[in-house]
C-alpha positions, 0 to 999 in steps of 0.5 A: 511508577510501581516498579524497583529502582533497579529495573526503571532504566530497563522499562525506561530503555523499553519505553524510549523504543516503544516511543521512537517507533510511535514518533517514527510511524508517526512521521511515515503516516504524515510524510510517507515511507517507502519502508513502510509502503506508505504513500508520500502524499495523504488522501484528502479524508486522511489529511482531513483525520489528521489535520482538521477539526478540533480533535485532529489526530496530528496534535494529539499525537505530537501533544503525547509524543511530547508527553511522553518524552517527558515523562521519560526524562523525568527524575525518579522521584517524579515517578509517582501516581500523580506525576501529571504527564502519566496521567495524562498518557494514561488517560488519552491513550485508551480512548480518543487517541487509539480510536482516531489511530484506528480511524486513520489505519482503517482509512488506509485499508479502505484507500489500499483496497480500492487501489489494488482494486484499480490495479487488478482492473489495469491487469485485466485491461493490459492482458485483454489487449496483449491477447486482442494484439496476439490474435490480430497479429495471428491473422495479419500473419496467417491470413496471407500465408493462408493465401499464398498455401491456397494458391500454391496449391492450385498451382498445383493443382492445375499442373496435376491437372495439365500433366494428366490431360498431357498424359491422356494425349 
């Protein structure tokens, strides 16, 4: 609004990026991304955030994104203090909207930690039972081998023993 004519279409061209990526993780927090390792389907507590309640962050989100937009396409001369859509962004940006982004990012970081938590949990499970399966099949082997060596050995044993009476004669 206060800038030079001649640097508006910078700031606008910085603004339209700055709002493509809102809009863009936007629809990756509602629909999922595997760019963005963001789950397909929502949570029932984020599904709740977004979608439930008076103040559901989905239609405040595509209420500023609209907003926005708007402003964006607005004509220089409208480009003033007072232009409605500023205040607006203004005004929701810093409170209701950043808290209840907040409020969705710290619920994906609370599902993330749990998952990793499950997975760690799995890990241990599937190395526990490759070791149980290790040391069963080292018994299964040298169990028998075990007693095959002792037989052998007595075999020999017994021919040592044959052949030194054999020998006495």
């Amino acid at each position: 609004v206060s800038a030079p004519r001649a640097q508006r279409p910078e700031i606008r061209a910085t603004l339209e990026q700055a709002l493509d990526l809102m809009a863009k993780s936007h629809r990756a927090l509602l629909n999922g991304s595997a760019e963005l390792h963001l789950p397909a389907r929502q949570s029932p507590a984020v599904h709740a955030m977004y979608f439930e309640g008076p103040d559901a962050l989905n239609s405040q989100m595509e209420i500023y994104l609209h907003t926005v937009k708007d402003l964006l396409e607005s004509p220089d001369e409208q480009l003033t203090p007072r232009n409605a859509a500023l205040q607006y962004i203004t005004r929701t940006a810093p409170g209701q909207l950043v808290a209840g982004l907040d409020r969705i990012v710290g619920q994906y970081q609370l599902e993330g930690e749990v998952a990793i938590k499950r997975l760690s949990t799995a890990e241990t499970m599937v190395w526990l039972a490759t070791l149980l399966l290790l040391l069963v099949e080292a018994w299964l082997i040298f169990r028998p081998l075990a007693a095959r060596t002792r037989l052998a050995i007595s075999r020999l044993q017994d021919a040592v023993n044959a052949l030194r009476k054999h020998e006495e004669k």
